[in-house]
C-alpha positions as CSV (number, residue, x, y, z in Angstrom):
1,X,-9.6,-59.5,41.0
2,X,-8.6,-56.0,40.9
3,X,-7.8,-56.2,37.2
4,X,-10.8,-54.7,35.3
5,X,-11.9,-56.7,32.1
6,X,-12.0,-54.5,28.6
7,X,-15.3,-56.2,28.2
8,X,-16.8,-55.6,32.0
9,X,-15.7,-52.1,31.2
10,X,-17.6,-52.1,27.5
11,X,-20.6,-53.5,29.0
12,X,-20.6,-51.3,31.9
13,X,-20.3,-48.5,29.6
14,X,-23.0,-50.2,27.2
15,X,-25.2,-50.1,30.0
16,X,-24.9,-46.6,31.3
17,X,-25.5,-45.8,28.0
18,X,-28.6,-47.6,27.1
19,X,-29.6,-46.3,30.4
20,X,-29.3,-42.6,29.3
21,X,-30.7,-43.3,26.5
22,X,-33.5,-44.5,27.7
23,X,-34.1,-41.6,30.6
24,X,-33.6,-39.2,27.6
25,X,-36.0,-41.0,25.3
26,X,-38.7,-41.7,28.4
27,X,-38.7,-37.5,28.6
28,X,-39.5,-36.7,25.0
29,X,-42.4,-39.1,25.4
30,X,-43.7,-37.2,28.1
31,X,-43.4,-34.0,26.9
32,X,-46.3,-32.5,24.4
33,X,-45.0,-31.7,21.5
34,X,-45.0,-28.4,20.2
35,X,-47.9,-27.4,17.7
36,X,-46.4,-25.9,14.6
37,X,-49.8,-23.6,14.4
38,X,-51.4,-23.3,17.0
39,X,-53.8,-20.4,15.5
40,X,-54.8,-22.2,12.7
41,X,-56.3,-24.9,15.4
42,X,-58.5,-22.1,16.9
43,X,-59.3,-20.7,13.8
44,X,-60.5,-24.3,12.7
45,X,-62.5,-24.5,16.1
46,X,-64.2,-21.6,15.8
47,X,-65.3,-22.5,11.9
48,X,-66.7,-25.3,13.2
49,X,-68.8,-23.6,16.0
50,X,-69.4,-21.0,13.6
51,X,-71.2,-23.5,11.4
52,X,-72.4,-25.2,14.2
53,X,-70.9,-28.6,13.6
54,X,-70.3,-29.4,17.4
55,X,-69.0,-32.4,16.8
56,X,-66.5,-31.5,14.8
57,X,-66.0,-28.7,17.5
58,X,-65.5,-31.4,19.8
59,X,-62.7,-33.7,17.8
60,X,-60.1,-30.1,18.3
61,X,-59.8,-30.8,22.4
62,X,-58.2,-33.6,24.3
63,X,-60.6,-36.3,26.0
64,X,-59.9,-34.4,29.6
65,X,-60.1,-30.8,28.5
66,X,-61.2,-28.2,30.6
67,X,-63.4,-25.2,29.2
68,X,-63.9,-22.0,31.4
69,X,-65.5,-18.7,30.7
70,X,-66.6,-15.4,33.1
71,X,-67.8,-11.8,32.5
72,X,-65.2,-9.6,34.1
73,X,-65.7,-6.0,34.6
74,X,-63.8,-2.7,34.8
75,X,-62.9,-3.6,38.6
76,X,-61.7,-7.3,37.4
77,X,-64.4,-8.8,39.4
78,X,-65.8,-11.8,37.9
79,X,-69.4,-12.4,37.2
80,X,-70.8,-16.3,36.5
81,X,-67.6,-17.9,36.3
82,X,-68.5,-21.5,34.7
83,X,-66.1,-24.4,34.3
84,X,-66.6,-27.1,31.8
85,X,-64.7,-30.8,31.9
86,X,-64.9,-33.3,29.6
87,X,-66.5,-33.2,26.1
88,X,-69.9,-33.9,27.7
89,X,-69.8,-30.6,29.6
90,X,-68.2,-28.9,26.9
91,X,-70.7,-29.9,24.0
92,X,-73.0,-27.8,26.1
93,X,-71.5,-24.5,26.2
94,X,-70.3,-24.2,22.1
95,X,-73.6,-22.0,21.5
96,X,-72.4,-19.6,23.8
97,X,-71.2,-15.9,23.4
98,X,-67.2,-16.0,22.8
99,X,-67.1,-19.7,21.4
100,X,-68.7,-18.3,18.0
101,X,-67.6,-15.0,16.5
102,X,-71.2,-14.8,13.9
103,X,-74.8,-15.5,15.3
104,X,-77.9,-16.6,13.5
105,X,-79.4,-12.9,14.0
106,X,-77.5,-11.1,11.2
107,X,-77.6,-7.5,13.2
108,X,-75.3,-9.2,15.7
109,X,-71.9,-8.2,15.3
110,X,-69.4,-10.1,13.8
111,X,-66.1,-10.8,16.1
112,X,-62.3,-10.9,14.4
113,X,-59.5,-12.5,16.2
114,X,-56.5,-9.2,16.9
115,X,-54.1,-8.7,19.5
116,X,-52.5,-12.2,18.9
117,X,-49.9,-13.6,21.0
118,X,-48.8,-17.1,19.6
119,X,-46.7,-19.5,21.5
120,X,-46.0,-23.2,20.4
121,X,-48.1,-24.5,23.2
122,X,-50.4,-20.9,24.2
123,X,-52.2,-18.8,22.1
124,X,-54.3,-15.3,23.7
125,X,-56.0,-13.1,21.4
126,X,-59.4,-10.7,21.5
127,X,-62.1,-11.4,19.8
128,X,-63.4,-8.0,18.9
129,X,-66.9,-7.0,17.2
130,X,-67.3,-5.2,14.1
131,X,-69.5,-2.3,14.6
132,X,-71.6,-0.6,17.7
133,X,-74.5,-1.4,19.1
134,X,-77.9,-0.3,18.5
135,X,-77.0,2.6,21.2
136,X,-74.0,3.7,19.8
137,X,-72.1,2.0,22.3
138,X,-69.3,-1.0,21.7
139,X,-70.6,-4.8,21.9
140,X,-68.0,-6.1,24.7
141,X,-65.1,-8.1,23.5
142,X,-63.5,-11.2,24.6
143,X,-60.4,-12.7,25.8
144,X,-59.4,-15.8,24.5
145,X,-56.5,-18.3,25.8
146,X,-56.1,-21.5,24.7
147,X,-53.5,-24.0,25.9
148,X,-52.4,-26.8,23.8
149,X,-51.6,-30.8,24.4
150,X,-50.6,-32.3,20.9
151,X,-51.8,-29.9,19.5
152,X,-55.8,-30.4,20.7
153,X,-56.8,-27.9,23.0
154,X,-56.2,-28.8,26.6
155,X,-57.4,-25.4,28.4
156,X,-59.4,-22.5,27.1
157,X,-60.5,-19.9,28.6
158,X,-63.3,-17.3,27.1
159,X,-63.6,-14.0,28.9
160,X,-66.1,-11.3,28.2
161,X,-65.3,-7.7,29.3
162,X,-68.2,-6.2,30.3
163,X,-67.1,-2.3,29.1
164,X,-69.6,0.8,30.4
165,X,-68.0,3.2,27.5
């Protein structure tokens, strides 16, 4: 009984193996994968609201996505902090300053994307305007940070800074 069988032993080793295997598989399915451009998917987004095709808008998120957006000011307090879940919620905040970077009034300034930081699965950026206002002053710019699932946007976040220059 002690003697050990060159097949118990190869199907004890089998085993273990298909085990690992199978643990190591089991976490690359749970894992998101990386998105090989993230940027491109925001820049896509924000085309979209641009044009005001919401729906399409919609299709760039996951199903449970979560949408927030505040003012903050030169103390970092925030004013109107708002949290959307869900493509129901979200639907209803795409017309709102910081998810569109043109508006239908063509004195409003236009915002570019700058200050890019790109990671596989974050992106940040500022969406900054392209001239001053009416009073010589800057139009505030916004923070932007979008986390991805799959590449879909699972996260974003759309600060304004509210700037007293």
């Amino acid at each position: 009984m002690g003697l050990k069988s060159p097949l118990l032993t190869s199907v004890k080793s089998l085993f273990l193996l298909l085990v690992i295997s199978f643990v190591f598989t089991g976490v690359e399915d749970v894992s998101a994968s990386p998105c090989s451009d993230p940027m491109k998917v925001i820049r896509d987004f924000y085309d979209s609201t641009d044009s005001l095709q919401f729906d399409r808008s919609l299709s760039f998120f996951t199903a449970d996505a979560e949408l927030t957006t505040w003012a903050e000011g030169v103390n970092g307090r925030h004013w109107q902090e708002t949290h959307y879940y869900g493509p129901d919620q979200i639907r209803k905040a795409l017309n709102r300053r910081g998810l569109r970077r043109i508006s239908e009034n063509p004195n409003s300034p236009i915002f570019r994307e700058t200050e890019e930081k790109v990671l596989p699965d974050k992106v940040s950026f500022m969406l900054r305007p392209d001239r001053l206002g009416p009073d010589q002053r800057p139009y505030n710019p916004y923070q932007v940070i979008a986390t991805f699932d799959n590449c879909r946007i699972k996260t974003l976040t759309v600060i304004e800074y509210i700037t007293w220059e």
